[in-house]
MARTI-671440 format. One record per residue (C-alpha): chain; y, z, x. Coordinates in nm, 3 decimals. Layout:
chain = A&yy = Y&zz = Z&xx = X
...
% end
This chain:
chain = A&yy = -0.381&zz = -6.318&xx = -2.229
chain = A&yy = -0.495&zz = -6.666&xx = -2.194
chain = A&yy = -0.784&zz = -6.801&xx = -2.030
chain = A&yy = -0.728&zz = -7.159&xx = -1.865
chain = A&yy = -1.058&zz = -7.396&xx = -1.854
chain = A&yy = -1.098&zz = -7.746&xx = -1.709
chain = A&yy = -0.867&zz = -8.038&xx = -1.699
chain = A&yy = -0.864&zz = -8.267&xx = -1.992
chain = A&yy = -1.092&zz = -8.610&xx = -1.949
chain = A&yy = -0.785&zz = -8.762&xx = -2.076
chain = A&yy = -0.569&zz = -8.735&xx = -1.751
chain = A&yy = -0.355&zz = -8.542&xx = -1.868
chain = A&yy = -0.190&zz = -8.227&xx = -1.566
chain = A&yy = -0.062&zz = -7.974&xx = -1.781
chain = A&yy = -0.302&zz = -7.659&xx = -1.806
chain = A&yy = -0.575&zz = -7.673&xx = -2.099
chain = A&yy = -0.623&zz = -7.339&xx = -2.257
chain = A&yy = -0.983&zz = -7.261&xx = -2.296
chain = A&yy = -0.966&zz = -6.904&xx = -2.488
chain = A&yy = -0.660&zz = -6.650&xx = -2.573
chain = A&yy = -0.684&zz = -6.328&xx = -2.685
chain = A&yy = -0.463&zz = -6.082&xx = -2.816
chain = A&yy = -0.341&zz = -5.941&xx = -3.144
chain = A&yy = -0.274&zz = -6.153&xx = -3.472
chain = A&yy = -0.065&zz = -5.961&xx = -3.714
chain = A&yy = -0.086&zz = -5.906&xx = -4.105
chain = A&yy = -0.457&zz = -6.096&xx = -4.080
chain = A&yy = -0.818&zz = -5.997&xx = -4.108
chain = A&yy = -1.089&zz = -6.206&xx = -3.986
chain = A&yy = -1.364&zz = -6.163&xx = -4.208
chain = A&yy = -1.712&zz = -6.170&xx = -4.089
chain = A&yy = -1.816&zz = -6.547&xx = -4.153
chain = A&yy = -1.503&zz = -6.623&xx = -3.923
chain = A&yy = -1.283&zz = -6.734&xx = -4.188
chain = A&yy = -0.922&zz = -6.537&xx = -4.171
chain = A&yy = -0.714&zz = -6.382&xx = -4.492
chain = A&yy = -0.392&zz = -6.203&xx = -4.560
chain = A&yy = -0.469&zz = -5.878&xx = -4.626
chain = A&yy = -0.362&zz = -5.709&xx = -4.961
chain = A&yy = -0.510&zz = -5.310&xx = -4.882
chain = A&yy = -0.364&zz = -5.192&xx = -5.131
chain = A&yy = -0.122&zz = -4.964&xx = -4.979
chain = A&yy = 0.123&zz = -4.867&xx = -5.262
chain = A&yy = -0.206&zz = -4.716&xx = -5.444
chain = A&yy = -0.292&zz = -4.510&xx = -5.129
chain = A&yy = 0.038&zz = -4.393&xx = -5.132
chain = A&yy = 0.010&zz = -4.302&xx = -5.525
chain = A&yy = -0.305&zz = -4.017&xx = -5.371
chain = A&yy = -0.204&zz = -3.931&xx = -5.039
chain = A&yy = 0.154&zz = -3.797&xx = -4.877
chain = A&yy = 0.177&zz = -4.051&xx = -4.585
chain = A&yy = 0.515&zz = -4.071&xx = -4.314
chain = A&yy = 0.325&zz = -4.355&xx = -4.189
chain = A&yy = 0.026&zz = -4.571&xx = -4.116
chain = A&yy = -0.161&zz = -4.867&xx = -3.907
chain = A&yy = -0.418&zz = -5.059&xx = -4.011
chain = A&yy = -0.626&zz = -5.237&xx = -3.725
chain = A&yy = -0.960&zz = -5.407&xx = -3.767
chain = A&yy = -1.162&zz = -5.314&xx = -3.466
chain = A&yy = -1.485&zz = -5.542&xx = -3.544
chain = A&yy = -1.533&zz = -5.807&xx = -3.803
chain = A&yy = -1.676&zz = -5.511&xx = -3.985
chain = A&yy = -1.476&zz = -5.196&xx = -3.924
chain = A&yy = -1.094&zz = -5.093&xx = -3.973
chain = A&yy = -0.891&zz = -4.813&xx = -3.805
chain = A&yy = -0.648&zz = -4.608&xx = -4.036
chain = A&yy = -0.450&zz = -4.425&xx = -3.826
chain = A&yy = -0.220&zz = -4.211&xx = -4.028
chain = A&yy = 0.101&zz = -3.995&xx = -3.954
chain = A&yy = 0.102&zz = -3.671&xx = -4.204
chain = A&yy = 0.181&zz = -3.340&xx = -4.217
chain = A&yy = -0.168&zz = -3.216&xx = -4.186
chain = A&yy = -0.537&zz = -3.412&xx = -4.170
chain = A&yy = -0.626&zz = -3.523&xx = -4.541
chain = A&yy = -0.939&zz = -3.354&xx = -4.700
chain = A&yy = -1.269&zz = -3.560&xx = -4.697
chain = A&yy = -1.244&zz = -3.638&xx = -5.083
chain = A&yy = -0.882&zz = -3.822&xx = -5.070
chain = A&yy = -1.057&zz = -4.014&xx = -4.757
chain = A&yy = -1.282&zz = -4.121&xx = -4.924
chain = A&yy = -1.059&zz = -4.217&xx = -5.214
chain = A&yy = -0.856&zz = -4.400&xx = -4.968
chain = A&yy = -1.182&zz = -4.583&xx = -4.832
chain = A&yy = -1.250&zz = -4.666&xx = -5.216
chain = A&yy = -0.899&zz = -4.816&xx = -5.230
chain = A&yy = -0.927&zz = -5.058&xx = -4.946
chain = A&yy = -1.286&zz = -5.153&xx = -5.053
chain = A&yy = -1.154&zz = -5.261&xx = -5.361
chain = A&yy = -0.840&zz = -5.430&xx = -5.248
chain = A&yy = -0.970&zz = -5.598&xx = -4.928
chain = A&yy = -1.298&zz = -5.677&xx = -5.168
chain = A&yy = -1.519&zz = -5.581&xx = -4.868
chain = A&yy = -1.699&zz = -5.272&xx = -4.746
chain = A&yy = -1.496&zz = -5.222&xx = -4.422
chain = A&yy = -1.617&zz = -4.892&xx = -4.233
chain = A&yy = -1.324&zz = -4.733&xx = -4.193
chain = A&yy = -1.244&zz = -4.474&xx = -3.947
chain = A&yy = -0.960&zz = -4.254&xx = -3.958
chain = A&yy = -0.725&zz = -4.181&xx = -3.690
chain = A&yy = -0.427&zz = -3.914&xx = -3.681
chain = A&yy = -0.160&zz = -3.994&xx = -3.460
chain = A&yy = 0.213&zz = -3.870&xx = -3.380
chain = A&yy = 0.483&zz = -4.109&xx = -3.518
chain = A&yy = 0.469&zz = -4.475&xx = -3.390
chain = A&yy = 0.797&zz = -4.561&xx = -3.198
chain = A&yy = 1.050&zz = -4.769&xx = -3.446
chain = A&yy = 1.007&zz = -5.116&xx = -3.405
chain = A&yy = 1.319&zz = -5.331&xx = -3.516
chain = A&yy = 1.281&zz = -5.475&xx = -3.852
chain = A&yy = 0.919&zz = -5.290&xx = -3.885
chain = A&yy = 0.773&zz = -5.220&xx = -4.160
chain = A&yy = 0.500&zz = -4.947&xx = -4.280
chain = A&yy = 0.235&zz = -5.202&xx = -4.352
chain = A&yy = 0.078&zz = -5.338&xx = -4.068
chain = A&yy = -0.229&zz = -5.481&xx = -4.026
chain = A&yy = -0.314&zz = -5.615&xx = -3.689
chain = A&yy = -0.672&zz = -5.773&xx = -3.597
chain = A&yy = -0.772&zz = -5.737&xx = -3.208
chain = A&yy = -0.926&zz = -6.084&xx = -3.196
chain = A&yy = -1.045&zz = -6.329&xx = -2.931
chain = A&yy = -1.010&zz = -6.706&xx = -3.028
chain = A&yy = -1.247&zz = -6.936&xx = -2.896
chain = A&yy = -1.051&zz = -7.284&xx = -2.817
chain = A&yy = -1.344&zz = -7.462&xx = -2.639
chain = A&yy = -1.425&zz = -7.812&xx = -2.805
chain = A&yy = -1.731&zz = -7.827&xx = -3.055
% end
């Protein structure tokens, strides 16, 4: 969704976008605003933990959601190995939450990793 803000000075008619928010996929926005591709690390979490499938979404510029399709809820030790495992690959102490949900519907062409970031971009000048 995009938020529309005054005309452009210039004289130009077609809208100006002021602000859009929404989803940017396979990106983290780290907290001093810059943005990265995300490595997490995911073929080492699947070395320690039996996964069908898995989401990761950054929630804050701070905090990640992990939400995980499995047989049955992972003990608290390989969570925390897991947590250990993005630390280290995303080389920043994320809080992580974990989330266990039924299987995601198949998306053409989808793949296992993704990594979304819920973000709003500011567009306004200065």
């Amino acid at each position: 969704m995009a938020e529309i803000r005054a005309p452009c000075g210039c004289g130009r008619t077609l809208p100006v976008l002021r602000r859009i928010n929404g989803c940017v996929r396979n990106m983290l926005r780290m907290l001093d605003g810059s943005s990265k591709w995300p490595n997490p690390g995911f073929r080492a979490i699947m070395a320690v933990a039996p996964l069908q499938q898995f989401q990761l979404v950054q929630t804050d510029a701070e905090a990640l959601e992990l939400k995980l399709v499995v047989q049955e809820s992972l003990l608290a030790d390989l969570e925390q190995e897991i947590v250990a495992i993005l630390h280290r690959f995303l080389d920043y102490l994320f809080q992580i939450k974990f989330t266990y949900s039924i299987p995601f519907p198949a998306v053409p062409a989808a793949s296992m990793r993704i990594s979304c970031a819920c973000l709003t971009f500011d567009m306004s000048p200065g």
